[in-house]
C-alpha distance (Angstrom), angle and dihedral (degrees) to the residues before:
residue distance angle dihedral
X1 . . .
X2 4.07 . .
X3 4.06 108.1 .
X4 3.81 97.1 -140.1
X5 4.26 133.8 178.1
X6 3.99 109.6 -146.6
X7 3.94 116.8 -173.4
X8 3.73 125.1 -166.7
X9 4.28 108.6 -166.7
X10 3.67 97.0 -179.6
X11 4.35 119.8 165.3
X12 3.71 85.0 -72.6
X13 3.11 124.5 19.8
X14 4.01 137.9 33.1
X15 3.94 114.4 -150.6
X16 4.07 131.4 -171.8
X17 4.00 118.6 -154.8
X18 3.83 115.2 -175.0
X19 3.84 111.0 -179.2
X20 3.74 137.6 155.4
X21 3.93 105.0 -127.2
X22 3.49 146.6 -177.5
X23 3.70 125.8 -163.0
X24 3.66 101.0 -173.2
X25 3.76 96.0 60.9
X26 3.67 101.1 20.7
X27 3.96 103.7 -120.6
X28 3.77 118.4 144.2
X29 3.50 119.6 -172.7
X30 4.23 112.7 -164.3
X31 3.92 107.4 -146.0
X32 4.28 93.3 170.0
X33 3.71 129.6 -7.4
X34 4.05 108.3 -172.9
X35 3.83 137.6 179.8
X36 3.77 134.8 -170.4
X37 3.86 120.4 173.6
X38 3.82 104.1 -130.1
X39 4.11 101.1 166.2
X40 3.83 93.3 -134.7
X41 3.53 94.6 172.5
X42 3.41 97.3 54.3
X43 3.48 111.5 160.1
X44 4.12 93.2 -22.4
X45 3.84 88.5 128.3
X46 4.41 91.8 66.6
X47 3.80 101.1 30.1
X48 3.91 102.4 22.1
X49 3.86 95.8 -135.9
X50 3.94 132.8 102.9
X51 4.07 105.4 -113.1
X52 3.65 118.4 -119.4
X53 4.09 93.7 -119.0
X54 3.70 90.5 44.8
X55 3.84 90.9 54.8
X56 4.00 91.2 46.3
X57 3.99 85.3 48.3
X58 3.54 89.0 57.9
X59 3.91 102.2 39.3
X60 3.86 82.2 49.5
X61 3.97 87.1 60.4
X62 3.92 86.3 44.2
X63 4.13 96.4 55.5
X64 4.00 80.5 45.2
X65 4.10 89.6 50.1
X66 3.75 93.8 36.7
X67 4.08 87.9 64.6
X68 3.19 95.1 43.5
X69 3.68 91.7 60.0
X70 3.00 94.4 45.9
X71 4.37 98.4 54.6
X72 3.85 85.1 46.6
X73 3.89 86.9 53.6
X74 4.41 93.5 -132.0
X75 4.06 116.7 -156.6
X76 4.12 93.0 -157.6
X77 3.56 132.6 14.6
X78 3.34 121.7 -162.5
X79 4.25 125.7 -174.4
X80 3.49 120.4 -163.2
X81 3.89 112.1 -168.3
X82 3.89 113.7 -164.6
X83 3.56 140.8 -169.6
X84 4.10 107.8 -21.7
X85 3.43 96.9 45.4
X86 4.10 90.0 48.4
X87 3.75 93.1 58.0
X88 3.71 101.9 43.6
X89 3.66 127.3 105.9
X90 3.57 87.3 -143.0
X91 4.06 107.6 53.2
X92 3.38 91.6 125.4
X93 3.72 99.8 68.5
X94 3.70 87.2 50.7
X95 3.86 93.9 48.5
X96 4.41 90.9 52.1
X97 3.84 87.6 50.0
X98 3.91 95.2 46.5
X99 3.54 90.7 51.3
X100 3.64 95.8 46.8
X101 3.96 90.8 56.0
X102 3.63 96.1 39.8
X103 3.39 110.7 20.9
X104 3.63 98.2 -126.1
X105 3.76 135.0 95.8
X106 3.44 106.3 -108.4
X107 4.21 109.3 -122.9
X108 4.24 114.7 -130.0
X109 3.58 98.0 -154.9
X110 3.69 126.4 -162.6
X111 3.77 124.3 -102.7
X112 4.44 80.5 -108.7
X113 3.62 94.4 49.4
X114 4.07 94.7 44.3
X115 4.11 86.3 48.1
X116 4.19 88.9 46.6
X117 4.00 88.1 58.9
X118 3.61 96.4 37.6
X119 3.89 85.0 57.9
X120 3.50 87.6 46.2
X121 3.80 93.7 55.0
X122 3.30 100.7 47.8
X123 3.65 105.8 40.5
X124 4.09 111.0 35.1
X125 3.52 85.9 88.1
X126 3.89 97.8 42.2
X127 4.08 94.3 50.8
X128 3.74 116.3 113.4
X129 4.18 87.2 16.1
X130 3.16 112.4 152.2
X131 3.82 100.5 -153.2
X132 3.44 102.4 57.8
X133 4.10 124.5 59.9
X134 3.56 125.7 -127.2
X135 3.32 151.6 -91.1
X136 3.84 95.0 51.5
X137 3.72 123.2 -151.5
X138 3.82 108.5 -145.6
X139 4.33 113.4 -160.5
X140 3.49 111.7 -175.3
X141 3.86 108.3 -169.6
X142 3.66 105.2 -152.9
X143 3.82 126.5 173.6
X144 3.72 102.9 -105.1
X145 4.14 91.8 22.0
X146 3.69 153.4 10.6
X147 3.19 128.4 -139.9
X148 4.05 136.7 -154.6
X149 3.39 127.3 -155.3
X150 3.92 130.8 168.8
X151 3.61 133.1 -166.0
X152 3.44 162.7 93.7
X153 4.30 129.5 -114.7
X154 4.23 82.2 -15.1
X155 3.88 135.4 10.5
X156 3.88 119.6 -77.4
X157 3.89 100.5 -178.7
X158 3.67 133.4 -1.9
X159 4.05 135.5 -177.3
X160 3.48 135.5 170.9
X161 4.44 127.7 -155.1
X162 3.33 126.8 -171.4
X163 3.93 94.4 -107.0
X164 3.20 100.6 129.1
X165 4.03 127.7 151.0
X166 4.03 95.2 -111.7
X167 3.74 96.8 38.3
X168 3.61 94.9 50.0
X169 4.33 85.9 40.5
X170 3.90 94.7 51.1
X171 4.15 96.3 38.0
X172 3.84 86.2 49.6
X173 3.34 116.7 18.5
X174 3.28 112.8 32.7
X175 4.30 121.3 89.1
X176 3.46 125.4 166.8
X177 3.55 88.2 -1.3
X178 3.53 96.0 -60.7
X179 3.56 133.7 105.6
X180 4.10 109.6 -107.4
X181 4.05 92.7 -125.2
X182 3.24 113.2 -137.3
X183 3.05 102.2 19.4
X184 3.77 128.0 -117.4
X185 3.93 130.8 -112.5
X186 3.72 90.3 -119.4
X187 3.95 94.4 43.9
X188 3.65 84.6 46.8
X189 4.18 99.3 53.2
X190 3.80 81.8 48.4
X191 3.89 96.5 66.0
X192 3.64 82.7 43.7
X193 3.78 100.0 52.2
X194 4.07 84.2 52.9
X195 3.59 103.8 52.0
X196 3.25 92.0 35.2
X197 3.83 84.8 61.4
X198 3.27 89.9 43.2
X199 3.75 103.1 49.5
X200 4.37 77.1 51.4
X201 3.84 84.5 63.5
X202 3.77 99.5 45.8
X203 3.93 92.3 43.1
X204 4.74 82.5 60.1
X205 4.02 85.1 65.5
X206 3.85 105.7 18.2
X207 3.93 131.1 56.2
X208 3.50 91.6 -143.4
X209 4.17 101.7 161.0
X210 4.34 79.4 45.4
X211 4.30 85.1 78.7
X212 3.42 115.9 110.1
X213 4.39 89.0 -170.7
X214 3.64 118.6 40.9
X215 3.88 105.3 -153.1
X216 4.21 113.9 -172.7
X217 3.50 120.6 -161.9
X218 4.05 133.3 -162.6
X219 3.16 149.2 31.2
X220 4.02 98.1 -54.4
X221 4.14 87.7 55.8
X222 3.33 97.1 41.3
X223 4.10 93.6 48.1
X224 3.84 83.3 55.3
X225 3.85 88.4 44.3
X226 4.10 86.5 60.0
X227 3.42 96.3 43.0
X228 4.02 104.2 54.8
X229 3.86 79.9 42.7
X230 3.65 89.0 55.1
X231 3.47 87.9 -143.9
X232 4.14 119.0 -178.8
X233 3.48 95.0 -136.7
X234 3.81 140.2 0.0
X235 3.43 110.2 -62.6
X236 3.53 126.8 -167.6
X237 3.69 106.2 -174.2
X238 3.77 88.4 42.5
X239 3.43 100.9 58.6
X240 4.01 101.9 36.7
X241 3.96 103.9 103.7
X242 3.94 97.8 -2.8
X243 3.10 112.6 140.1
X244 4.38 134.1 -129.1
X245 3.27 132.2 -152.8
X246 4.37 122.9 -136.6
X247 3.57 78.4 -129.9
X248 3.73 93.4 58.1
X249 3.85 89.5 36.1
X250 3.21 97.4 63.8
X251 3.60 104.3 34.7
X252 3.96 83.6 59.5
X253 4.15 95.2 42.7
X254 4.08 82.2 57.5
X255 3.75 91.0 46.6
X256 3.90 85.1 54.4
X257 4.03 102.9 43.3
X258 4.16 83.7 48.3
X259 4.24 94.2 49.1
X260 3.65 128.7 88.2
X261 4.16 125.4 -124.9
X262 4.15 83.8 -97.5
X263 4.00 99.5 50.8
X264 3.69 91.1 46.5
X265 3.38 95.1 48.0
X266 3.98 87.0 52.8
X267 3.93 95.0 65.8
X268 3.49 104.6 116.9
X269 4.08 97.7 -127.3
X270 3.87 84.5 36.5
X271 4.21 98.6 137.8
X272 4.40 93.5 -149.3
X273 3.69 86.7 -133.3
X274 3.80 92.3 61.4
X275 3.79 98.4 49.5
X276 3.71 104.8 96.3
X277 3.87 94.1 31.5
X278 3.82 103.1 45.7
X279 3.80 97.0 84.0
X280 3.58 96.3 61.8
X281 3.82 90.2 44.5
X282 3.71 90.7 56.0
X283 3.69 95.8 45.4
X284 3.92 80.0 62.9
X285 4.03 96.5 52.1
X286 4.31 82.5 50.2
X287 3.07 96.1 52.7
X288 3.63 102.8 49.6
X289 3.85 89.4 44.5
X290 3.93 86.6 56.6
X291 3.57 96.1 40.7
X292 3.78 95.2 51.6
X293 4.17 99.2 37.9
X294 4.31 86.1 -116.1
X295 3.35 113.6 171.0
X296 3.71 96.4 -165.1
X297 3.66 146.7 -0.1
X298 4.15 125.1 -119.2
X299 3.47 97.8 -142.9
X300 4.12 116.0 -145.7
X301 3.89 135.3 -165.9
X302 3.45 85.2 -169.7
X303 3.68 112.0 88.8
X304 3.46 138.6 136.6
X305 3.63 96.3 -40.4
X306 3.45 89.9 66.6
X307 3.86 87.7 47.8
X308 3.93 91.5 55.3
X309 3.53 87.4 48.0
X310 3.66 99.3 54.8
X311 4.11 90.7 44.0
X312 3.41 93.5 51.5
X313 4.27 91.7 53.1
C-alpha cells in the first residue's frame, strides 16, 4: 500500500484526499477526505485573471492541506488544478505559491485529462458490476467546466465545455455584482441557449445519448442527491450510488430557479458555498437528462479525487 495526498482545485472548490492504495489488487483505504469552498475562479470568465483574495483563499486551504499531509505522514502528493487556473492570465502566480506551501508543482490538466480521472473515479469500483449496464457516461459538473466521458472497462470518448455552475452564474446571473435572485425567464433561457450549445459541441466528439448508465459527479449532483433523499444532513454514505430520477431532477431544478438566496440556503444538505451557484449547475444535470432520454442518474462520491489518487499510486 502507497499512503498518497491527491488535491483537486477546480473554479470552486479545493479538495485534499489522503489514502493508502494499492493498484495491483485494487484496495483503497480513505484516511481523510476534506473540502473548503475557496471560489478560485472568481470572476476569471469577465477579466481572465485569478483575483488576489481568491488566490489567498486558496493558499489558505493549501497551508491547511499541507499539515495535514504532513500528520498523516503522505509518500506522493499530487495537485491537479482544473479549469480557473487554466484560463487565467495569471496561473503562474498561483503555481509559485502552490509550490511554496506544498512543495509540489501544481499540474493544469486539460479538459481530456480531468474527464480521464473523473472516469477513473467514478467507475473502478463499478467495472464488472453486475447491476448496472454498460457503457457508462460519466458528467462531472465542475464550476468553470463539465466534462463527458463514456465507456466501459476504459474511456472511449471524452469532451469537456465550459458549462460550469459559476461560469454560467456570473455570465448570467450576476448584475452589479450581485446575483439576480430568482432568477428571471430571460436570464434563465440564456443558461439554456449555452449549454444547450454546449452539450451540441460535446455530442461532435462524444456519444453521449449511446450510455446505457448515467453516472453524475460533484457537488451540484450530489446536492440534488440529498435533497430528493430529503436527507437531514449531508450524508456521505447516503448519497454515494443513490440513484435520481429526471422526474425528480427537474421537479427540484424548478424548486431552485423559483427560491430566493435565504430558502436555498435553508436546505438541510445545502453546502453555503453552493447556494447562489447550484441552480445553474442543475439546469446542466436537466438538460443532459432531457437531451439524452436518461431516466435516472447514478449518483457517485467518487470523482476525480479518487482518480488523482489512484494515478498518483
Amino acid at each position: 500500500m502507497t499512503r498518497v495526498a491527491a488535491i483537486d482545485c477546480g473554479t470552486n472548490s479545493i479538495r485534499l484526499l489522503v489514502a493508502d492504495v494499492d493498484p495491483a489488487t485494487g484496495e483503497f483505504d480513505e484516511l481523510d477526505r476534506r473540502m473548503r469552498i475557496v471560489r478560485l475562479g472568481q470572476g476569471v470568465d469577465r477579466t481572465g485573471r485569478l483575483a488576489p483574495e481568491a488566490i489567498e483563499r486558496t493558499f489558505e486551504a493549501c497551508r491547511e492541506y499541507a499539515a495535514r499531509i504532513e500528520e498523516l505522514g503522505a509518500e506522493r502528493i499530487r495537485f491537479v488544478a482544473t479549469s480557473a487556473s487554466r484560463d487565467a492570465e495569471n496561473s503562474d502566480t498561483f503555481v509559485r505559491g502552490v509550490l511554496d506551501i506544498l512543495g509540489v508543482e501544481p499540474e493544469v490538466v486539460t479538459g481530456d485529462q480531468e474527464a480521464q480521472l473523473s472516469f477513473d473515479g467514478a467507475t473502478k469500483e463499478l467495472v464488472g458490476a453486475d447491476h448496472l449496464e454498460k457503457p457508462y457516461l460519466v458528467v462531472d459538473i465542475g464550476g468553470g467546466s463539465t466534462e463527458f466521458v463514456v465507456g466501459d472497462d476504459r474511456v472511449l470518448a471524452a469532451r469537456s465545455v465550459d458549462i460550469g455552475c459559476v461560469r454560467m452564474t456570473e455570465r448570467h446571473l450576476v448584475v452589479d455584482g450581485a446575483v439576480v435572485d430568482p432568477p428571471t425567464p430571460d436570464r434563465i433561457a440564456a443558461i439554456r441557449a449555452d449549454i444547450g450549445a454546449a452539450l451540441d459541441l460535446a455530442e461532435e466528439s462524444v456519444p453521449i445519448s449511446s450510455a446505457a448508465t448515467l453516472v453524475g459527479l460533484a457537488g451540484t449532483v450530489t446536492t440534488i442527491a440529498a435533497t430528493a433523499l430529503g436527507l437531514a444532513e449531508y450524508d456521505s454514505e447516503a448519497i454515494h450510488h443513490s440513484r435520481v430520477s429526471v422526474e425528480q431532477v427537474r421537479e427540484i431544478t424548478a424548486r431552485l430557479l423559483a427560491s430566493t438566496h435565504e430558502e436555498r440556503a435553508a436546505i438541510p444538505a445545502m453546502h453555503p458555498g453552493r447556494v447562489d451557484v447550484i441552480p445553474s449547475g442543475a439546469l446542466v444535470l436537466l438538460a443532459l437528462m432531457e437531451r439524452t432520454g436518461a431516466r435516472e442518474v447514478v449518483v457517485s462520491e467518487h470523482d476525480i479525487l479518487d482518480g488523482i489518487a489512484w494515478s498518483a499510486a
